[in-house]
N, C-alpha and C positions, 0 to 999 in steps of 0.2 A: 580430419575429424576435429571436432571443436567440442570442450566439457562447458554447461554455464550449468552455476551453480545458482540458487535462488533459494535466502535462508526467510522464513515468510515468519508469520506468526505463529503458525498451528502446525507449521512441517517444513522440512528443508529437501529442496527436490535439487536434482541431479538429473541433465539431459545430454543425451552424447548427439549432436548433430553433425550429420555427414555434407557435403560439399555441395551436394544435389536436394538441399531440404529437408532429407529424410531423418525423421528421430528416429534415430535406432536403438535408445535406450531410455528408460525415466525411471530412474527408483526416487522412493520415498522416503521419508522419515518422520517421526509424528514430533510434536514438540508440545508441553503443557506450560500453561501462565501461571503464575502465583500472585494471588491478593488476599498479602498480609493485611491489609488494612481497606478499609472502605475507600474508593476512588484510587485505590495503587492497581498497578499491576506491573509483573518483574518477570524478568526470567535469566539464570543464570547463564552466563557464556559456553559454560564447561559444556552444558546440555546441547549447545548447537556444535561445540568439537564433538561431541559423541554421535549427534546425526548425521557429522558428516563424514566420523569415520565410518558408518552405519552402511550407509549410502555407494560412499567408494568402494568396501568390501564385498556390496551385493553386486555393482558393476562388476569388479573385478572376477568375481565366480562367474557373470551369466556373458559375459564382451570381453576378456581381456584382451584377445586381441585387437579391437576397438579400441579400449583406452591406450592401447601402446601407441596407438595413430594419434592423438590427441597432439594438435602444435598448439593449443593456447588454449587459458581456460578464461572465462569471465564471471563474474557476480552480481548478481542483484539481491535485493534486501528490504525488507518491512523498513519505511523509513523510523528518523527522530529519535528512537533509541537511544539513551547515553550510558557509552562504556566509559566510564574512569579507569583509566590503568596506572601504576604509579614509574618512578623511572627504572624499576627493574622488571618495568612490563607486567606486572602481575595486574590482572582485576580487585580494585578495591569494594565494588559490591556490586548485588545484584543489577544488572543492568534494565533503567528504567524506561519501559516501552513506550510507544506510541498514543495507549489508549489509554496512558494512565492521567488521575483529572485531580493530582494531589497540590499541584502549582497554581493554581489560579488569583491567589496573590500576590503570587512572584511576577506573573503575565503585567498586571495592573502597574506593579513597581518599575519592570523594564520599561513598558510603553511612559510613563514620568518622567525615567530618567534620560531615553532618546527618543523624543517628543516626533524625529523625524525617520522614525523605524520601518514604518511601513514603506515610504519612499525607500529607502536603500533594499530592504530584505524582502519586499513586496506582498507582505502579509501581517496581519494582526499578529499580537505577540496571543498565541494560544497554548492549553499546557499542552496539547500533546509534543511541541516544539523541544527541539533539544537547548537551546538558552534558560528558558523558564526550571528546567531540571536542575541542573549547575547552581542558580541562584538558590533554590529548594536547599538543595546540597551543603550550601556557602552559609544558609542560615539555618540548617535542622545537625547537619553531619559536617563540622566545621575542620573538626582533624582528617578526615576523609579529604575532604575540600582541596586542603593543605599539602597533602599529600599528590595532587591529581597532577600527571607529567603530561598526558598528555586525554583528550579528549574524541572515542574513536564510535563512528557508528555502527550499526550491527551488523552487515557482509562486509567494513573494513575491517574490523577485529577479527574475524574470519582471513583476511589478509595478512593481517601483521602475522598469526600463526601458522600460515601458507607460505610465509615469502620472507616474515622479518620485515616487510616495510612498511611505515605508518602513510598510507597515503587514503585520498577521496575523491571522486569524482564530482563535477559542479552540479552533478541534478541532486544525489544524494546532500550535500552541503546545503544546497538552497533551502533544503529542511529541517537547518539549525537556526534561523533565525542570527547566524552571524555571517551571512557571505551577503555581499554586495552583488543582489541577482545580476542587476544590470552590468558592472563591472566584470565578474565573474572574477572575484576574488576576496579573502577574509577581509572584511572590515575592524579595521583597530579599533573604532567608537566602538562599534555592537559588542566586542568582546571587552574592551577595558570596564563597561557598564556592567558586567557579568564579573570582573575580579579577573577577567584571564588574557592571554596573551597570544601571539600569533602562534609562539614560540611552542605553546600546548596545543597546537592545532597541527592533523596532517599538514603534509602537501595534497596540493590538487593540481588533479589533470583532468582531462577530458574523457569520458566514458568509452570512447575510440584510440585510446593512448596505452601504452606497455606502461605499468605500474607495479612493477614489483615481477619477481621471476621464481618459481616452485624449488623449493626447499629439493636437496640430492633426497636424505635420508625418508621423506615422503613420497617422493617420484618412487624410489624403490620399493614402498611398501604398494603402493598401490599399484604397479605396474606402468605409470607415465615415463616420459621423457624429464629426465634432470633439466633443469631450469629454465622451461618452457615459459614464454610470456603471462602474466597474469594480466590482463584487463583491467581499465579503472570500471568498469561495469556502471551499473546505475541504480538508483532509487527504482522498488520494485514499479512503480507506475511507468516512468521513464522507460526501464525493460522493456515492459513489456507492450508499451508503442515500439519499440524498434523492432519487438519478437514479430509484430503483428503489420510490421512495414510501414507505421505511419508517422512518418519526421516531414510530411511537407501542412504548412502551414491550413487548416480547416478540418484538414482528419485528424478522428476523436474513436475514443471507449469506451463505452461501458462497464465496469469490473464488480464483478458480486463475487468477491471474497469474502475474508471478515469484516473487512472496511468495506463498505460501496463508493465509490469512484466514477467521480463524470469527466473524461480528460478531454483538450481540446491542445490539436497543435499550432504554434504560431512563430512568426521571424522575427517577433521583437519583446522587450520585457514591455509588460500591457499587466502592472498592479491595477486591482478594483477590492480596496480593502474596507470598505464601506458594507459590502456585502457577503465578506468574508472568504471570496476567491482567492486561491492560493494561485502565485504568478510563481514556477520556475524556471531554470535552467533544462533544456531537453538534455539528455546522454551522450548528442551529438553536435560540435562545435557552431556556433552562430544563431541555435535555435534555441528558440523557450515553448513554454507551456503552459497555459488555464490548468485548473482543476478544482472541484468543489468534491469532499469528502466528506462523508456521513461515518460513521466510527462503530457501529453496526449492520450488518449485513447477511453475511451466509449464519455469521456469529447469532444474531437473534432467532436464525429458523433452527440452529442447533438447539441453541439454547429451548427454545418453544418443545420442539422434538422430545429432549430430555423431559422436561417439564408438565407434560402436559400426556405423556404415557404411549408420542405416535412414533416411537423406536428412532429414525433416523432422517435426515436430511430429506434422503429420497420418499421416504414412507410419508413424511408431512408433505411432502408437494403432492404426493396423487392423494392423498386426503384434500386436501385443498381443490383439485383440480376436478373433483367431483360436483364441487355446487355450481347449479345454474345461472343464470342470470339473474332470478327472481333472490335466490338465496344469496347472492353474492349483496345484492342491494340493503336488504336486513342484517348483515354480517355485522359483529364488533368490528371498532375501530382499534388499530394500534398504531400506538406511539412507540417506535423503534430507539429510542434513546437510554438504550441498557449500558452506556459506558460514557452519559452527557453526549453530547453532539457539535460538532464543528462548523460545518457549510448546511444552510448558510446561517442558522444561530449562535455560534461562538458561545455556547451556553455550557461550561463544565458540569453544572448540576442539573440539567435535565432530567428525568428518567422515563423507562418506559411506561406506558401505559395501557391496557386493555379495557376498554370503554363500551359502553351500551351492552353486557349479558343481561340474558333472557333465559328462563326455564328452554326456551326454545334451541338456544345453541350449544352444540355438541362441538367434539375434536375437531371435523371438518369444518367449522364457521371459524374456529379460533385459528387454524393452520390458515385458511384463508385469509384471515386479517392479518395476520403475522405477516405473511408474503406481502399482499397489496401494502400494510405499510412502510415497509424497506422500500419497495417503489414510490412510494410516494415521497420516502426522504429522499431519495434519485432523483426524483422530478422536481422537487423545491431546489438541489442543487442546478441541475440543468437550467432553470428557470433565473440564474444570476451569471450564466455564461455567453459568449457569443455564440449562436447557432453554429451546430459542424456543417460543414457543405456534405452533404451525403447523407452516409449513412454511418450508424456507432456499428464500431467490432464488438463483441461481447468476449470477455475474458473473464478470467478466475473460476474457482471450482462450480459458481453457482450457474455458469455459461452450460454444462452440461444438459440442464433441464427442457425441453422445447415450449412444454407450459409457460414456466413462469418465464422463458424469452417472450413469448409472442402477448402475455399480458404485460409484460413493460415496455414491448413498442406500442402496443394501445396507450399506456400512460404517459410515454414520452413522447407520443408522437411522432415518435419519429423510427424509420425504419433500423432494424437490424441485422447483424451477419455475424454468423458463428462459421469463424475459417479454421482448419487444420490447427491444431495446436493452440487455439487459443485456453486451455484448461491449463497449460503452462507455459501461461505467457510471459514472465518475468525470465525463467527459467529460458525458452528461445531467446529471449532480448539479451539474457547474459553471453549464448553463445555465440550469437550474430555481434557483438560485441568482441569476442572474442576473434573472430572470425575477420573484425576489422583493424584491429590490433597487430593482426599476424598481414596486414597487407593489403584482404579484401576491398575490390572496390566498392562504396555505398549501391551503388544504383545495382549492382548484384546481390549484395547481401542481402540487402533490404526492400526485398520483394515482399508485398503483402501474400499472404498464403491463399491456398485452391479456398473459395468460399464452400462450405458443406449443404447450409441453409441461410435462407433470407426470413425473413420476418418481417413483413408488410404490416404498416398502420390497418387496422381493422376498426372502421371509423361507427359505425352500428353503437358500439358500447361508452363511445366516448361521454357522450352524458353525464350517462351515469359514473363514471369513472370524476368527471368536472365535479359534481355536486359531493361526493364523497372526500374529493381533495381538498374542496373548501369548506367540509366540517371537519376533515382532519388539521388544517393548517388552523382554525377558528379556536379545535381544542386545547392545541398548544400553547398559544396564542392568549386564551382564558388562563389556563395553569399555571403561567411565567408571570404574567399579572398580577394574579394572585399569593405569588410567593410559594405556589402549593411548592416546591421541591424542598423545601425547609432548611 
């Protein structure tokens, strides 16, 4: 039995996998963000050790004899994150997430000071990057700064309280803006530009490597084995290609979490930073990775949901799924940019937008826009990647839906496949990680899962889908011109 853990944005899951594929267990935990200020967003550490004692407690009541079979655990994690700890390990402040867009100065000053950044770290220097946060840091929270021993991402800090040891895998790293993708190791420029040293930096291994080993006094509480391997695990994208078997070079995903994610696998570091493609390191040694990132996703149909009076996630999709062809074509447009946006505009200050109402549109035209825009930022991402050979898996909670699959293979083009477990797929990738650590051979573990449904190109609406993307991309397009984000 194999535990991987996957601490995400909005919940940290917990998946017990047995030897034969089978999840025999998934509990949850919820997690909330805080934005003290405009363009922040934070979340305390203590709150992801409280989901996961949450988490382990609920296994332990409903499997414990499963979890006593546990030979290794793995992790995966919402990238970028920066945990400051100081050297008696404690957290010096809230840890600054992903989708937070308060660095965008910092971005500009980095990219000045190593003129040749995108070569080494394979991407624009962007804020959601953990580099840009540090500099924030170095110039807003200077004693903080000073204090900083060491620099941890958010399922390694979950480590270090696991295991006691400061370590990171090379796919999660690659999304600091201080590892040399191609090399697959910290670069002394990119950190000495930041004020920091190698010395404040984990170690790194390889997402298939034994990285630290489970605390006695936790093993007993939760019922595991004493000092079972812990996994370098990976960045939650990473994961969750390995959850969903795809480490050979053309297979790719689709991810509608809170981030939307277009991933593509490949054998070699391939930066295209022009177009603001993120080039990493895969979880598994000698491969890398494409990916274009949109910074809203499941998060804007929540957010609409709330918003706009249609209860939940699911409740806006079959409001949506109601308009016909004729309605879909007069529907507002939206602009999905509720937290700025990354691939492929590198634009901090974007926002969203809801365009063209009419006395005429109700809940269901606006749920509709809401959905077809998050796909539409999908498909501007997709549209600066190399084509996958095949077809995209679909993962994250938004993978659930059949509707809005089968309207973003019309948009993408390109076919789909929602396999077994892809609704936690970081969460599988951490344990088939785990599962490699303790021994497993790849070409076992890393079987792509039973396919449930496919989702065929439905070429009839393509058109109309064409002409709508190019007044969406027209609009944005006008807006940024204009300086509208103020």
């Amino acid at each position: 039995m194999y535990l991987g853990l996957d601490l995400g944005t909005s919940e940290l899951k917990a998946l017990l996998l047995d030897k034969d594929h089978r999840i025999v267990a998934l509990a949850r935990a919820a997690l909330s963000v805080s934005r003290p200020a405009p363009l922040w967003s934070e979340q305390a550490p203590a709150q992801w050790w409280e989901a996961l004692e949450s988490v382990m407690a609920a296994l332990h009541r409903s499997c414990a004899h499963a979890l006593s079979a546990v030979r290794a655990i793995g992790l995966s994690g919402q990238m970028h994150g920066a945990v400051a700890i100081d050297a008696a390990g404690e957290v010096l402040r809230p840890a600054i997430l992903w989708n937070d867009g308060r660095s965008a100065a910092q971005c500009e000053e980095l990219m000045a000071r190593v003129p040749r950044l995108t070569a080494m770290a394979g991407n624009l220097a962007m804020p959601g990057f953990t580099a840009p946060k540090l500099l924030w840091m170095q110039e807003n929270e200077p004693d903080l700064f000073a204090r900083t021993a060491c620099v941890l991402l958010p399922k390694d800090w979950l480590r270090h309280r696991l295991s006691g040891t400061l370590a990171s895998d090379m796919s999660d790293a690659s999304g600091t803006l201080w590892l040399d993708v191609g090399a697959r190791d910290w670069s002394d420029e990119l950190l000495a530009a930041c004020g920091l040293s190698r010395q404040q930096m984990p170690g790194l291994v390889e997402g298939n490597a034994v990285a630290g080993r489970l605390k006695p006094e936790l093993a007993a509480r939760w019922g595991l084995t004493a000092n079972i391997p812990i996994a370098g695990g990976g960045g939650d994208n990473a994961a969750s290609a390995v959850g969903m078997g795809l480490v050979t070079a053309g297979q790719g995903f689709v991810s509608l979490g809170t981030s939307g994610v277009i991933f593509v696998c490949g054998d070699r570091f391939a930066p295209d930073p022009d177009r603001a493609v993120h080039a990493f390191c895969h979880a598994l040694p000698g491969r890398w990775h494409q990916m274009s990132v949109m910074l809203s996703a499941s998060s804007a149909v929540s957010w609409a949901a709330r918003s706009f009076g249609l209860g939940n996630e699911a409740s806006l999709l079959a409001a949506a799924a109601t308009l016909n062809a004729e309605a879909r074509r007069h529907a507002p447009l939206f602009l999905p940019y509720l937290s700025g946006e990354r691939s492929p505009h590198n634009d901090a200050n974007a926002q969203g937008v809801l365009f063209g109402l009419t006395h005429a549109h109700g809940p269901a035209e606006v749920a509709y826009a809401v959905v077809e825009g998050v796909s539409f930022g999908l498909r501007d991402g997709l549209d600066t990647l190399a084509r996958p050979s095949g077809d995209l898996v679909l993962v994250g909670g938004g993978a659930r839906s059949s509707w809005w699959a089968q309207l973003l293979a019309d948009i993408l083009e390109t076919p789909l496949a929602a396999c077994e477990g892809g609704e936690a797929g970081g969460a599988m990738g951490a344990a088939r990680l785990a599962w490699l650590a303790d021994g497993g051979a790849e070409a076992e573990v890393c079987r792509r899962p039973e396919v449930r449904q496919r989702f065929e190109l439905n070429s009839a609406p393509a058109a109309a889908y064409a002409a709508r993307h190019a007044r969406f991309k027209t609009l944005y397009a006008a807006l940024r011109q204009t300086d509208t984000w103020g």
